[in-house]
C-alpha positions as YAML, in Angstrom:
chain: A
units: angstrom
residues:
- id: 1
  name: UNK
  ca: [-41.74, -6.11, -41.19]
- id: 2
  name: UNK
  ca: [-37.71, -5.59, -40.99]
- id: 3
  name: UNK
  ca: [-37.06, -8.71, -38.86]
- id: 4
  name: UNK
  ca: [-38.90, -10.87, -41.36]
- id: 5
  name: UNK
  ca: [-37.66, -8.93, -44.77]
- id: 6
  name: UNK
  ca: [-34.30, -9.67, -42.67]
- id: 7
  name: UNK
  ca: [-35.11, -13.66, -42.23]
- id: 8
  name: UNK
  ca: [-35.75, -13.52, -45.82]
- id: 9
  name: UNK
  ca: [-32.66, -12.09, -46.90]
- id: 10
  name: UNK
  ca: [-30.00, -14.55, -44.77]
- id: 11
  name: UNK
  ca: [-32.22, -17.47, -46.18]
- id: 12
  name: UNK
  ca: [-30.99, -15.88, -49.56]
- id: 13
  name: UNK
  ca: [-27.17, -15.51, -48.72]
- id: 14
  name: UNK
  ca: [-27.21, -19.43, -47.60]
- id: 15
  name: UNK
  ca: [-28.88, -20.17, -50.91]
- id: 16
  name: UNK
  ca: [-26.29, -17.96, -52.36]
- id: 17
  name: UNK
  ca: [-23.21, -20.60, -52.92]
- id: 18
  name: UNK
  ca: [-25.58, -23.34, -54.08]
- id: 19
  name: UNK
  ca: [-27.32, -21.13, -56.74]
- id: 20
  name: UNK
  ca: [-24.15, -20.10, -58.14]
- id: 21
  name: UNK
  ca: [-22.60, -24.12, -58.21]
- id: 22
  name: UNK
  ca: [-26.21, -25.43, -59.53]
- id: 23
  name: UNK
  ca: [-25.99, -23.15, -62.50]
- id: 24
  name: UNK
  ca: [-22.44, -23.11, -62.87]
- id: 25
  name: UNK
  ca: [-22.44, -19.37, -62.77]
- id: 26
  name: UNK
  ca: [-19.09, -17.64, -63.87]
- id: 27
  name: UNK
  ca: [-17.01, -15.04, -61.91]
- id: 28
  name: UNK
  ca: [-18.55, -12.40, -63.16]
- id: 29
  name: UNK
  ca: [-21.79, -13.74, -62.96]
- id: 30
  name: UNK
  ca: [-20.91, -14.58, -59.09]
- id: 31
  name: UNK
  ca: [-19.87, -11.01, -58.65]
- id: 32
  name: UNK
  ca: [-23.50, -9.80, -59.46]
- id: 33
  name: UNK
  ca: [-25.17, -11.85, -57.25]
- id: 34
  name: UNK
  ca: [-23.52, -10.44, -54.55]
- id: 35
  name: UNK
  ca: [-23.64, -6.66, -56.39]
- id: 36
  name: UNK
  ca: [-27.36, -7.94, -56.00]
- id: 37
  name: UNK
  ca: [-27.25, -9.16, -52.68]
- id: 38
  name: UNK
  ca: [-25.78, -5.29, -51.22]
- id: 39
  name: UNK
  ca: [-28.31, -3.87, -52.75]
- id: 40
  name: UNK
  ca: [-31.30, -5.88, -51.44]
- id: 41
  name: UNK
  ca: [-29.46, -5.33, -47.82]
- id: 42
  name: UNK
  ca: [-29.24, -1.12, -48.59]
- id: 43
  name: UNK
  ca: [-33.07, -1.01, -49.43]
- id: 44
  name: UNK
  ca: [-34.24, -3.31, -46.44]
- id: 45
  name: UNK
  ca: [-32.01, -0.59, -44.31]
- id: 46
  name: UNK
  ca: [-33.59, 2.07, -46.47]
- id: 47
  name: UNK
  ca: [-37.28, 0.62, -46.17]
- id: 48
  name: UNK
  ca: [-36.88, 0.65, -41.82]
- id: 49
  name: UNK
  ca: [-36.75, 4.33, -42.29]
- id: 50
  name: UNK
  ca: [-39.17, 4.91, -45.07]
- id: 51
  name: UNK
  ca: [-41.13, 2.08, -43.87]
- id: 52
  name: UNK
  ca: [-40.43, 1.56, -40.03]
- id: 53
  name: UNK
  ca: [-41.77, -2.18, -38.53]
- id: 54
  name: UNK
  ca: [-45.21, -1.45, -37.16]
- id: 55
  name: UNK
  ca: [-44.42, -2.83, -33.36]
- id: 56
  name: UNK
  ca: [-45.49, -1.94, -29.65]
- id: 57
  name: UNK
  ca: [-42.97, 0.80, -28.52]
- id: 58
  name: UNK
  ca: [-41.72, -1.69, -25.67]
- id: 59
  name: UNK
  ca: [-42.03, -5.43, -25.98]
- id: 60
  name: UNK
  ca: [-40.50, -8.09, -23.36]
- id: 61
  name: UNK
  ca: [-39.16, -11.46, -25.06]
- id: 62
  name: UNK
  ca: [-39.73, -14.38, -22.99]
- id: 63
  name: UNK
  ca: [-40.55, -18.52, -22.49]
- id: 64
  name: UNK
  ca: [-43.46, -19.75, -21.03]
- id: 65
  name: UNK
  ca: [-41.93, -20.71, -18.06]
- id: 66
  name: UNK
  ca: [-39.13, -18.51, -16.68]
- id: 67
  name: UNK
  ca: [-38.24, -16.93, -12.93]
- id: 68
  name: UNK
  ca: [-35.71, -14.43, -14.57]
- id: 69
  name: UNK
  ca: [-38.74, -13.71, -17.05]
- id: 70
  name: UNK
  ca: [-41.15, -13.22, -14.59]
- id: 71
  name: UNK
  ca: [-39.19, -11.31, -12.10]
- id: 72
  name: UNK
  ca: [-38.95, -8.95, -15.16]
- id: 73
  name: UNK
  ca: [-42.65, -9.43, -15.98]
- id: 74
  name: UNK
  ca: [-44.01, -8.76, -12.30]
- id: 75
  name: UNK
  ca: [-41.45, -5.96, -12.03]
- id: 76
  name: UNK
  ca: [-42.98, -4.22, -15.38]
- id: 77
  name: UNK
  ca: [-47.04, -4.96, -14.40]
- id: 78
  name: UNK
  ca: [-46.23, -3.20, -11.02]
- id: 79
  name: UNK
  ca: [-44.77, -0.53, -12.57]
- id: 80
  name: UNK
  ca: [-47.92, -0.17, -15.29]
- id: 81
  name: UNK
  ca: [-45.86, 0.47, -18.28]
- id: 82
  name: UNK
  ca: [-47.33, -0.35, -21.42]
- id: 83
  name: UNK
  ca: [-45.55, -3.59, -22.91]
- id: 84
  name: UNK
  ca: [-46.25, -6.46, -24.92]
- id: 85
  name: UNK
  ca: [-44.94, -9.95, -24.44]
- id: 86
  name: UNK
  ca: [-43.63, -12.22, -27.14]
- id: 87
  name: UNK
  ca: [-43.19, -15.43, -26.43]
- id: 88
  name: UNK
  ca: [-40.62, -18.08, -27.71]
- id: 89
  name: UNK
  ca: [-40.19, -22.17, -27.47]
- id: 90
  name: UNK
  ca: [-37.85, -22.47, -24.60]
- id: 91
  name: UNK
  ca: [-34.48, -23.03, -25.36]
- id: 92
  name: UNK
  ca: [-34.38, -22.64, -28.98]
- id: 93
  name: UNK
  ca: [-33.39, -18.53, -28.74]
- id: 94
  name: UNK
  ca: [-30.53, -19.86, -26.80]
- id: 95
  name: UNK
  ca: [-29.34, -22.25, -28.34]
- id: 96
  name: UNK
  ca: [-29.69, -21.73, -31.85]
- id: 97
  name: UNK
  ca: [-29.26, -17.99, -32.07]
- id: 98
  name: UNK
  ca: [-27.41, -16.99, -28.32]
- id: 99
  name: UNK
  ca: [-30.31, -15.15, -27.23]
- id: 100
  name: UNK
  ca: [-31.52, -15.45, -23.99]
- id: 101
  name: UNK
  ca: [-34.72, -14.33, -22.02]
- id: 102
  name: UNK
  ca: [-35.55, -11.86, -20.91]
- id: 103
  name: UNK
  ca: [-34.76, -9.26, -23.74]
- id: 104
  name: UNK
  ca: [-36.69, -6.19, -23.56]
- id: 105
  name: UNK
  ca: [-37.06, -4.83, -27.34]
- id: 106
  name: UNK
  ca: [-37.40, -0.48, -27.16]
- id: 107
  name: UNK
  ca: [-38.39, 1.34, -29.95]
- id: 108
  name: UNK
  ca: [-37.55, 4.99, -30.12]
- id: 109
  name: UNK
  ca: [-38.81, 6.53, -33.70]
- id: 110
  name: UNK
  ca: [-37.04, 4.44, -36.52]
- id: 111
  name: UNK
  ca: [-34.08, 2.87, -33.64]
- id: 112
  name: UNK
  ca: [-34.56, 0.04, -31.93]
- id: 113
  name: UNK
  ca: [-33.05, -1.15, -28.77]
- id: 114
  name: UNK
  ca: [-32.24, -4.37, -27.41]
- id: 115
  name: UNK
  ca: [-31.68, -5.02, -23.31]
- id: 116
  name: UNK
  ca: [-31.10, -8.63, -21.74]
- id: 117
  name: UNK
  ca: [-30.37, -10.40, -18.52]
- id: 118
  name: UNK
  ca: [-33.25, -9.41, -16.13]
- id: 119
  name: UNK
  ca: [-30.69, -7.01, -13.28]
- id: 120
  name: UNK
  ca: [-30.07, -4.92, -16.73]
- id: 121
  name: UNK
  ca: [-33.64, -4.64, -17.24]
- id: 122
  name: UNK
  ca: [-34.46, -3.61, -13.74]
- id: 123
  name: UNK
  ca: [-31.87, -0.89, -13.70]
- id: 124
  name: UNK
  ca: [-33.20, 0.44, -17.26]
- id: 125
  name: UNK
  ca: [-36.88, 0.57, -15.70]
- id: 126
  name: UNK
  ca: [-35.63, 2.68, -13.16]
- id: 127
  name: UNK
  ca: [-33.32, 4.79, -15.25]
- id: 128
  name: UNK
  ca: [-36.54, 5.68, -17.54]
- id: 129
  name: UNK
  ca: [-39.19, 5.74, -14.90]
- id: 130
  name: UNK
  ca: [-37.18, 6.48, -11.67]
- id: 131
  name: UNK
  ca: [-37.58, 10.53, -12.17]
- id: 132
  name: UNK
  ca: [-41.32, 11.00, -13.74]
- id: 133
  name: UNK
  ca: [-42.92, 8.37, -11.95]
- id: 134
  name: UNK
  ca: [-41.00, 8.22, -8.83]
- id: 135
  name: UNK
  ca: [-43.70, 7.27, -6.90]
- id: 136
  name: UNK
  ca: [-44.46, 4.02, -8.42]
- id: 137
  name: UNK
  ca: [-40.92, 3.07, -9.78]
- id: 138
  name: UNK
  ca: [-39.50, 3.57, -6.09]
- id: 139
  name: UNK
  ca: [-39.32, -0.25, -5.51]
- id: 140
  name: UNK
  ca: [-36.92, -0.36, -8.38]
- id: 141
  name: UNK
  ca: [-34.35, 2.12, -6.44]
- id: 142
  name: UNK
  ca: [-30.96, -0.21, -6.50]
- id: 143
  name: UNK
  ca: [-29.69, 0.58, -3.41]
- id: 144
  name: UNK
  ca: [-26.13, -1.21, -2.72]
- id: 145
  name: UNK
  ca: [-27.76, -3.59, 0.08]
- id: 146
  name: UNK
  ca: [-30.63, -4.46, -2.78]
- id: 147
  name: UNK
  ca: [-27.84, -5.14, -5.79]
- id: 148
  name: UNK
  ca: [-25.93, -7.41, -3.11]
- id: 149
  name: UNK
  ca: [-29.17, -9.30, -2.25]
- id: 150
  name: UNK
  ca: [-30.41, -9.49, -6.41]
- id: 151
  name: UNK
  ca: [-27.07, -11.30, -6.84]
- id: 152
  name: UNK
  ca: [-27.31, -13.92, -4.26]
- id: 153
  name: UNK
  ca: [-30.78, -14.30, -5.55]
- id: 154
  name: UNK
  ca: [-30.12, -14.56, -9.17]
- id: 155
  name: UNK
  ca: [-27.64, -17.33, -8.15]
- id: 156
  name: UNK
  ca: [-30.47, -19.36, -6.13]
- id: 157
  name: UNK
  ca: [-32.48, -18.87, -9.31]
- id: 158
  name: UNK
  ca: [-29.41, -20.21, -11.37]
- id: 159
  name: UNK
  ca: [-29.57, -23.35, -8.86]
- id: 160
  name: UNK
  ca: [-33.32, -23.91, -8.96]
- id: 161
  name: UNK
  ca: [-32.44, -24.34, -13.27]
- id: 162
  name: UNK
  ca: [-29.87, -27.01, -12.22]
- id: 163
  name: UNK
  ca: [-32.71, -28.54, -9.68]
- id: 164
  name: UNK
  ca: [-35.52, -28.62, -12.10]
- id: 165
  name: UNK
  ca: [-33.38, -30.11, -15.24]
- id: 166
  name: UNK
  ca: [-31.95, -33.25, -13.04]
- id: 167
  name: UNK
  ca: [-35.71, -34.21, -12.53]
- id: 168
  name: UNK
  ca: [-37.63, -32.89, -15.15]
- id: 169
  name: UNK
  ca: [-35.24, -33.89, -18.14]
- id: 170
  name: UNK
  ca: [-35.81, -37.66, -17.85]
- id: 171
  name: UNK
  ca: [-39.60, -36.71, -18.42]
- id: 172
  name: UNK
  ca: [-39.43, -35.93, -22.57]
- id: 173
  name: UNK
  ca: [-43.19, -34.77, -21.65]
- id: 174
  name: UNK
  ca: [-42.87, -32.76, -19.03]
- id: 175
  name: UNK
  ca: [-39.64, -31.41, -20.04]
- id: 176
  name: UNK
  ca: [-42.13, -30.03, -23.31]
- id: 177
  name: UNK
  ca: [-44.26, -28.87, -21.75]
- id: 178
  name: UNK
  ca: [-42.40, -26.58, -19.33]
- id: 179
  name: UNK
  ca: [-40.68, -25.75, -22.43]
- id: 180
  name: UNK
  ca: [-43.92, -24.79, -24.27]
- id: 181
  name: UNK
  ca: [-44.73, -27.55, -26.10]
- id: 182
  name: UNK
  ca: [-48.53, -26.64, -25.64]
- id: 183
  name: UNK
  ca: [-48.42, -23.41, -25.28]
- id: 184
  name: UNK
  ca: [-51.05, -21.98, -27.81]
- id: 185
  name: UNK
  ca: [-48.77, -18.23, -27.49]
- id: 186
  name: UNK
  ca: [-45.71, -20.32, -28.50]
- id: 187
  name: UNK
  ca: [-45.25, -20.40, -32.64]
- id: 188
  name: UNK
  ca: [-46.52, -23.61, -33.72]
- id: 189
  name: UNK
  ca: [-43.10, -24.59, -35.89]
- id: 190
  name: UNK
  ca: [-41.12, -23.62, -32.53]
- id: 191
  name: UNK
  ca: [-43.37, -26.37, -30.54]
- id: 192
  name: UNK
  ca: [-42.92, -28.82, -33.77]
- id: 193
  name: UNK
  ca: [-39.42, -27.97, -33.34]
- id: 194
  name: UNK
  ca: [-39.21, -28.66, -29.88]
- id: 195
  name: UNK
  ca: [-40.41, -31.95, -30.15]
- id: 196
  name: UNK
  ca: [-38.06, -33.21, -33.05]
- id: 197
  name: UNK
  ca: [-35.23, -31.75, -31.11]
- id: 198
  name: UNK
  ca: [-35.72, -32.80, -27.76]
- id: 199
  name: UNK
  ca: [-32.76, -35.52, -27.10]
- id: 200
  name: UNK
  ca: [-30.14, -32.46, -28.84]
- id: 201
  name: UNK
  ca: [-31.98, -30.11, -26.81]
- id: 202
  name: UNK
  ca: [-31.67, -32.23, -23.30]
- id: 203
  name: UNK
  ca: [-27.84, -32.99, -24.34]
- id: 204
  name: UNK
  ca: [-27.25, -29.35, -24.47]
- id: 205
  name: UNK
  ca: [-29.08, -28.89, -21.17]
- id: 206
  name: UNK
  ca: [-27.29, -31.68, -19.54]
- id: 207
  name: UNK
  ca: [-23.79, -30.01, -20.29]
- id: 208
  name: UNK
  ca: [-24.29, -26.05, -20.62]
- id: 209
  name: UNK
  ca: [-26.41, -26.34, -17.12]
- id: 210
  name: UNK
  ca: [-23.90, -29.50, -15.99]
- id: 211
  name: UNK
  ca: [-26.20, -31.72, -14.76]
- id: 212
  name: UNK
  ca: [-24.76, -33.89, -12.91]
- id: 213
  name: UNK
  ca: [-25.04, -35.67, -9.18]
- id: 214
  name: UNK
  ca: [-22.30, -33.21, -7.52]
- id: 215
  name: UNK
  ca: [-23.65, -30.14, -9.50]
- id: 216
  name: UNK
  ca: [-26.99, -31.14, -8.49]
- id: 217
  name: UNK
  ca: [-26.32, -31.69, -4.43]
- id: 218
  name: UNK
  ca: [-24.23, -28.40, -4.05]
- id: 219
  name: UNK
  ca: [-27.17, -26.28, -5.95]
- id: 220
  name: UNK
  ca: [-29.53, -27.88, -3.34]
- id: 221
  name: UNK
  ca: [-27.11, -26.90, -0.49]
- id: 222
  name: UNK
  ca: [-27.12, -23.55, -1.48]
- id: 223
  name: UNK
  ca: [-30.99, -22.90, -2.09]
- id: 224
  name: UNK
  ca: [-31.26, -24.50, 1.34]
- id: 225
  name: UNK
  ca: [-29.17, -21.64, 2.54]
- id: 226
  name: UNK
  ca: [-31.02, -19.14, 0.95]
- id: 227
  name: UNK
  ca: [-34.07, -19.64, 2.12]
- id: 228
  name: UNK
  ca: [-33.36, -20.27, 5.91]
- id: 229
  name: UNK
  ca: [-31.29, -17.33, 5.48]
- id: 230
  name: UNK
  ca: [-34.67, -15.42, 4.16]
- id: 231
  name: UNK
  ca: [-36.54, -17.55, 6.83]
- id: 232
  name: UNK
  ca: [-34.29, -15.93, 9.80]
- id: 233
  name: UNK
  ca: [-34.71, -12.68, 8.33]
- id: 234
  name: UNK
  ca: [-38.65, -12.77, 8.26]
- id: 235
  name: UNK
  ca: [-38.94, -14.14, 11.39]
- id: 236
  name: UNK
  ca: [-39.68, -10.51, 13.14]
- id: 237
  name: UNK
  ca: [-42.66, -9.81, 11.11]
- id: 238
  name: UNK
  ca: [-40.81, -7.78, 8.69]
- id: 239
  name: UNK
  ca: [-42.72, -7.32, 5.33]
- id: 240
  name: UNK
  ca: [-39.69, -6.70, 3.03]
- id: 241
  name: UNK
  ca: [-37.21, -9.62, 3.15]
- id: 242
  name: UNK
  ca: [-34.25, -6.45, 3.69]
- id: 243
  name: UNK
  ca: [-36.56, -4.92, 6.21]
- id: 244
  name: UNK
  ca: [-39.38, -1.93, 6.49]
- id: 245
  name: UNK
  ca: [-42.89, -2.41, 5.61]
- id: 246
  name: UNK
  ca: [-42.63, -1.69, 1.77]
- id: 247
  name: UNK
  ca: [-42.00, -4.01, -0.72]
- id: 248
  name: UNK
  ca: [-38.91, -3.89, -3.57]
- id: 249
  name: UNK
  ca: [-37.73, -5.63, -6.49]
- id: 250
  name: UNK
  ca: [-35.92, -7.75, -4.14]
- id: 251
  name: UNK
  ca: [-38.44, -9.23, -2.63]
- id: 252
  name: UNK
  ca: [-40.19, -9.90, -6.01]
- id: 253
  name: UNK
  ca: [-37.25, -11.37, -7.24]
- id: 254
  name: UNK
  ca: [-37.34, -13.88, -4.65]
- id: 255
  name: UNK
  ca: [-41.07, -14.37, -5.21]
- id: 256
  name: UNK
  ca: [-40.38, -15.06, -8.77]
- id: 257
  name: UNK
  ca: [-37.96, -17.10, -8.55]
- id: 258
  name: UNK
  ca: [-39.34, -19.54, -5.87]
- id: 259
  name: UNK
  ca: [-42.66, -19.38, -7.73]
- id: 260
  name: UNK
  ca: [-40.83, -22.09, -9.93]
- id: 261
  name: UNK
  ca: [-40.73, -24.78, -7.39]
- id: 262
  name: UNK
  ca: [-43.91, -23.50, -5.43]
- id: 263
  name: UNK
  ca: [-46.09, -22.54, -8.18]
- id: 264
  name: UNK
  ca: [-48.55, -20.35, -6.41]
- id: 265
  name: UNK
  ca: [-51.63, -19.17, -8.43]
- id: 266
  name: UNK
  ca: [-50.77, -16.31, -9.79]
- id: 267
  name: UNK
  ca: [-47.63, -17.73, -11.39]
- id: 268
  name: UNK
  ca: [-46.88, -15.56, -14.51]
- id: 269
  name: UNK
  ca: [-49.50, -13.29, -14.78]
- id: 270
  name: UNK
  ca: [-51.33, -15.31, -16.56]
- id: 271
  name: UNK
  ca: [-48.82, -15.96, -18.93]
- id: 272
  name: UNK
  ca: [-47.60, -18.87, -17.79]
- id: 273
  name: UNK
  ca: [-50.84, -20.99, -17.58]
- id: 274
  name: UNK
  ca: [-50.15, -22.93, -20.57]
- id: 275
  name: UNK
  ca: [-47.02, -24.50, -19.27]
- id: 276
  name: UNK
  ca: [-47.76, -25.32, -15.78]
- id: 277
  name: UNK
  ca: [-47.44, -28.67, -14.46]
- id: 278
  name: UNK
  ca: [-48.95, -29.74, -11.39]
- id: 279
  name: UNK
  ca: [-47.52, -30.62, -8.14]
- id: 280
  name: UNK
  ca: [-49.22, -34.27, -8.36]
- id: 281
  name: UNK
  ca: [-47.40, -34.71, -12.04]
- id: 282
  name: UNK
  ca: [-44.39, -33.95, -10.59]
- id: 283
  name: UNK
  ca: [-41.24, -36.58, -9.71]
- id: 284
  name: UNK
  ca: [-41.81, -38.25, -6.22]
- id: 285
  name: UNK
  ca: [-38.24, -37.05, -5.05]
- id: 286
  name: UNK
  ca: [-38.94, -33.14, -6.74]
- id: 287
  name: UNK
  ca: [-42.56, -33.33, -4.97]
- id: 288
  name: UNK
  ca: [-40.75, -34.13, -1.78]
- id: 289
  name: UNK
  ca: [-37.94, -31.58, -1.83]
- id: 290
  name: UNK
  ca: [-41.08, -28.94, -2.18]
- id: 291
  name: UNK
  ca: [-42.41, -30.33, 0.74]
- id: 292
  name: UNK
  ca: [-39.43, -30.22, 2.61]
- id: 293
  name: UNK
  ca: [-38.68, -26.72, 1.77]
- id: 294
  name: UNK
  ca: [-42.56, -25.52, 2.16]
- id: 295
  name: UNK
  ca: [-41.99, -27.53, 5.73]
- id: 296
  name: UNK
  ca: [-38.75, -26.62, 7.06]
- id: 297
  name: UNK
  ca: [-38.60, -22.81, 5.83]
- id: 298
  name: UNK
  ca: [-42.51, -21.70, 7.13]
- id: 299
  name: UNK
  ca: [-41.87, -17.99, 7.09]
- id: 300
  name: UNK
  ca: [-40.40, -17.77, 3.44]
- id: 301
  name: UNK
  ca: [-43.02, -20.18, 2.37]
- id: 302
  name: UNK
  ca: [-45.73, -18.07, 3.60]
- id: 303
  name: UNK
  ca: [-44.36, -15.06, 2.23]
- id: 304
  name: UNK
  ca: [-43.94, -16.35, -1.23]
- id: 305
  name: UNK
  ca: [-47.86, -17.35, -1.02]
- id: 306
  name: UNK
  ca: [-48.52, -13.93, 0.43]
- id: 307
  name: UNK
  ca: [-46.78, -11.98, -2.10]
- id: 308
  name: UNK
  ca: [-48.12, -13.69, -5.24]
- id: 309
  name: UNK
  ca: [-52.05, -13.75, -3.58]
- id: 310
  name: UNK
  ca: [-51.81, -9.94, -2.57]
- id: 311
  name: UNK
  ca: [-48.92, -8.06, -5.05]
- id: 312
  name: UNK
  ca: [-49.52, -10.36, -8.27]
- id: 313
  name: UNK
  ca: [-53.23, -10.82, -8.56]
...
């Protein structure tokens, strides 16, 4: 396979300098390595024509537990294309090689594409499937008033992270297992890996996602607002949170995203079994926040419930 005769190959450049300082290689000697080390690259470029990486056509990169994945995910099983997910530890992609989840891998022949950040997704989905499958890729249309409401979503998502992390992160087992420590789909030297990193990993969290008191009491504020904001707006019996009877990516969106805190069965598709924690293992002051929310914000409560039991299942 490319990506692993590719792994291969870097682990040989790093190896590169010390080879040629163990043996003491001379200049020209040095010179041939790297003669060598072109050529090796040309024929793994040659061998993904001649030899093209035996993969699904489409294939969605995730971590067990993500809202941005699985607004991606539910927005791809609705649709019914044909996809296959490959999951990663959580955190390691994006820390130790900048990639972040979702990515959606496309292969086309011999060229492969790459896509990431779940609103870039969504509009690709549509893009392909919009005009041959109108019919069913209709709830991905991005109207204007649907890319306004995906953006104030996306940043309630980015404030549920910032909610989870100050509870979960002073729970090292918890933590792991949200982050796939037992997930079975999860490569077992990522979950090893996991482990033996965890207090780098939690610094990183603690200042990329700044975790901190005021951080943490302004991201509540605003998912408060959000969802009596939703709340008001599905108080009329509406079924769609921007109105009409028919649902859109919008509404999933906010369905995904609250299924992080609410974890409805149904969460993930199944794919997200493995690294589910339940509301009883959960910090007394996170359980109570739920409760609060599930309490004082009824309608979008319900509809979150609703959506996963009768659009997910």
């Amino acid at each position: 396979m490319t990506r692993n005769r590719l792994l291969i190959y870097s682990l040989f450049l790093l190896l590169l300098p010390i080879l040629v300082a163990w043996f003491e290689m001379s200049v020209s000697m040095a010179i041939a390595l790297v003669a060598l080390a072109l050529l090796w690259r040309w024929l793994i470029v040659l061998s993904g024509i001649v030899a093209p990486e035996k993969s699904p056509d489409m294939v969605l990169e995730t971590i067990s537990a993500s809202h941005f994945v699985e607004k991606v995910r539910w927005c791809m099983d609705r649709l019914g294309v044909d996809y296959s997910e490959r999951q990663s530890g959580g955190t390691l992609g994006a820390y130790f090689s900048g990639r972040s989840v979702p990515q959606l891998r496309i292969r086309t022949g011999i060229v492969q594409s790459i896509i990431g950040n779940s609103p870039e997704i969504l509009r690709y989905l549509w893009g392909c499937y919009g005009e041959g499958h109108a019919e069913a890729a209709e709830f991905l249309r991005p109207t204007e008033e649907r890319l306004a409401l995906e953006k104030k979503l996306d940043r309630y998502g980015r404030n549920l992270q910032v909610w989870i992390y100050y509870y979960l992160l002073h729970d090292r087992e918890l933590t792991l297992q949200a982050w796939g420590a037992n997930n079975p789909r999860v490569p077992a030297w990522q979950r090893m890996s996991l482990r033996l990193l965890f207090p780098l990993l939690g610094f990183l969290i603690r200042k990329s996602f700044a975790i901190t008191d005021e951080h943490f009491a302004k991201s509540v504020l605003h998912i408060d607002e959000l969802l009596s904001t939703v709340d008001t707006q599905l108080a009329d019996g509406r079924q769609s949170i921007l109105g009409g009877d028919i649902i859109n990516y919008t509404d999933i969106t906010f369905a995904a995203h609250s299924g992080l805190w609410m974890q409805p069965e149904g969460y993930g598709g199944g794919m997200a079994d493995a690294s589910r924690i339940e509301r009883e293992q959960l910090p007394a002051n996170m359980r109570a926040d739920i409760e609060r929310w599930t309490e004082d914000y009824p309608k979008a409560s319900a509809y979150i419930v609703r959506l996963y039991a009768e659009e997910r299942l």
